[in-house]
N, C-alpha and C positions, 0 to 999 in steps of 0.2 A: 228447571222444575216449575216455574211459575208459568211458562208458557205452555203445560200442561194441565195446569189444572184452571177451568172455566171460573170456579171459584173466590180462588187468590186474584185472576186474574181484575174480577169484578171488584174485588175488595183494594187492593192497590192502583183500579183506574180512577183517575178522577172526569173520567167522558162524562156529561150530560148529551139528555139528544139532541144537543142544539151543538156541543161540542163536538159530535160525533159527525153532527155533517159539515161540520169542517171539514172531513178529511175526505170527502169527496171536491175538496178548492184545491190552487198552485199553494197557496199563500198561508194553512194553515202550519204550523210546527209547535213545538214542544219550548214553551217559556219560563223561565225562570223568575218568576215571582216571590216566594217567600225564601229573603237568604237562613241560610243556617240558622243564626242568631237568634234570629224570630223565632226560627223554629222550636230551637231549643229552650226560648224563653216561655213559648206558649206552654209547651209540653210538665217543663220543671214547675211552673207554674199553677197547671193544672193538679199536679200530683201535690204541693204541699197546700194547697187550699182545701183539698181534700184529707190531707192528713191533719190538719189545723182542724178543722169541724170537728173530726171524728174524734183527736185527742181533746177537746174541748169538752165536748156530750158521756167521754170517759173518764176525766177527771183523774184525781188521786194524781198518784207517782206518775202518770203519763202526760200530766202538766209537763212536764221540764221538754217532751217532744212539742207539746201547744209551741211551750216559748221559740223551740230551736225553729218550726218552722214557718213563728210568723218573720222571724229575724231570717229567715231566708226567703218568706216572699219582697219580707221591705226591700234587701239586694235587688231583688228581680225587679222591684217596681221603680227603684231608679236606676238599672241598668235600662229599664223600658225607656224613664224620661228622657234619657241622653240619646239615646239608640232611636226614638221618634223624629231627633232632629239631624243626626252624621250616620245614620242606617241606612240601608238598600230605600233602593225608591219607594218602595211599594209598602217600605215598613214606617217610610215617614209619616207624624202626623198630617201633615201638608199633604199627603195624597187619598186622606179619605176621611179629611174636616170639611165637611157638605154643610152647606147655609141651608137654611129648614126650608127655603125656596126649591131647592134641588133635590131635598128628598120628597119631597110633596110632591115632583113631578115624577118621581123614580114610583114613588107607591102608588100613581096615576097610571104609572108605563108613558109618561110622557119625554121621558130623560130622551135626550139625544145621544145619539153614538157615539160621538165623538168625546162624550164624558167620560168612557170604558171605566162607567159602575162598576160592574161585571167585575173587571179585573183583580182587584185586590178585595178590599173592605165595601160590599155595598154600604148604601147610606144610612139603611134598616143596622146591617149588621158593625159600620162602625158609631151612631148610637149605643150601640149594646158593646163595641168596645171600652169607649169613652166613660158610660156609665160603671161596668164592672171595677172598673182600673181605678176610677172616682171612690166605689164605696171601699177596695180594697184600700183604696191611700188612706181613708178616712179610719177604715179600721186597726190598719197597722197603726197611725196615731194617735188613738184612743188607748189601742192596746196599752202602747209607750207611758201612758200614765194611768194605767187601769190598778184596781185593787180588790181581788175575788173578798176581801176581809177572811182570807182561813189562812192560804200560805204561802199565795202568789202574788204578784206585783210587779208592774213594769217598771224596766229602767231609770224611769225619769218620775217614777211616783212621787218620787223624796223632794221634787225640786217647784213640784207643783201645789195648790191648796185644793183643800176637802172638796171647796166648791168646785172646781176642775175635774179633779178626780173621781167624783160619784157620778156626775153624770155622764163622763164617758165611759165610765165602768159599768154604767147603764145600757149605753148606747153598746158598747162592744159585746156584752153579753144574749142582747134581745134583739131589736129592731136591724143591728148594723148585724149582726148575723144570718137572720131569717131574709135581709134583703137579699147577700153572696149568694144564700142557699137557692133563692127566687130568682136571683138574676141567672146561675150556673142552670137549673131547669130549663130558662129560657133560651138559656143558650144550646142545651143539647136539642131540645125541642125543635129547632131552628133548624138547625145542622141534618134532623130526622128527617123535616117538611122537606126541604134539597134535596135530599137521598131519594127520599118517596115519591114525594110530587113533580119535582124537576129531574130525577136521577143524575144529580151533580155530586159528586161524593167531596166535600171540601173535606173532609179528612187526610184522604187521600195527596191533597197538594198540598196540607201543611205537616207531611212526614217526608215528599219526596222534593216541593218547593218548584214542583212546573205545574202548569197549566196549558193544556193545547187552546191554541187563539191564533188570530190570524198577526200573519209574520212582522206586519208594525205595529207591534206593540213594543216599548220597550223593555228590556228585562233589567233584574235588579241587580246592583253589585255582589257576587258573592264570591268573593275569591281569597285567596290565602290571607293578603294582606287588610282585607276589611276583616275577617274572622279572627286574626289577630289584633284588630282596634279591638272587636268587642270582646275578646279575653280580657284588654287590658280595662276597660272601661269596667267589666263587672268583676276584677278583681281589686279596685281602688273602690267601686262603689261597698264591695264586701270586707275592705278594711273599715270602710266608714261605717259601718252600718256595727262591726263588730266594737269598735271605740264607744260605740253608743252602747252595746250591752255591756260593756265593761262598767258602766257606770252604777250598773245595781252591786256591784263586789263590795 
């Protein structure tokens, strides 16, 4: 069915035109880039930062979903930390932590080939991972000891003083919200200029986890038994994370 319709087709390729004449080379194939993990981390990830907003700006009885799912992005954020360092290649930090010397040449077009920007995270776009992951760490921390003063409160309110608690109850209400909100913009934004301007659909390679590129490139682990580390990794991170809301009881 998908091979009939021009449509889905466009919508599930992730070709750019630069992609696409690859397949006029020997050497072009279909690579495994984002494993599972990743993927499923971006995606669960994306949907409770969005339900976190929106229950936040709704208030009342819909607090208790705020709370469930900042305490489900916190999981996701340190199944991220661990999975940056024993994850597929390409999800490591290590393959797309660029010295500001290298993105200066990238936003020049001076990068060299042999760096395969390209590949995973450019340097533009892991900036903009770094920084999201940063203000989201900062928020879930905040959260942790935040205090609406009507009927909500973090975990770790009790264990903190006034001075602590007001201003990141500050912070996680105003500025460290309006930034995620800023930063997610930016990031769709991004993803649009690609689609448009490049007609690279990264959407597409981070639901299916290939990217056509030429045949040395390597690909990332994604097999039974790494998918099973990272079960176990974000179900130990999700005990920890739940030992930590236990503590408002």
């Amino acid at each position: 069915m998908l091979g009939r319709s021009p449509a889905l087709r466009l919508l599930f390729s992730s070709r750019g035109r630069g992609e696409r004449s690859l397949l006029k080379t020997r050497d072009a194939a279909m690579v495994r880039i984002w494993d599972l993990p990743t993927r499923l981390f971006h995606w669960a990830l994306a949907a409770f930062v969005v339900m976190a907003i929106i229950s936040a700006h709704l208030g009342g009885a819909v607090m208790t979903w705020h709370m469930r799912s900042g305490y489900a992005i916190f999981t996701l954020l340190a199944f991220r930390l661990v999975w940056g360092f024993v994850g597929g290649r390409w999800s490591r930090f290590a393959s797309f932590a660029y010295a500001p010397a290298a993105s200066w040449r990238y936003l020049r077009g001076t990068g060299t080939p042999h760096a395969r920007q390209e590949v995973g995270h450019t340097p533009l776009g892991a900036w903009s991972v770094f920084a999201l992951l940063g203000v989201l760490a900062a928020q879930v921390a905040t959260g942790l000891v935040a205090d609406d003063e009507i009927a909500s409160n973090g975990p770790l309110f009790k264990y903190v003083s006034s001075a602590t608690s007001q201003p990141a109850s500050h912070w996680h209400t105003g500025f460290g919200q309006w930034t995620i909100i800023g930063l997610c913009v930016l990031h769709v934004a991004a993803i649009s200029f690609y689609w448009l301007k490049r007609r690279q659909n990264l959407v597409a390679a981070m639901i299916h986890g290939d990217k056509l590129l030429t045949a040395d490139v390597p690909a990332t682990i994604d097999t039974a038994a790494s998918r099973a580390t990272a079960l176990l990794i974000a179900v130990v991170c999700a005990i920890g994370v739940t030992a930590i809301a236990s503590l408002d009881a």
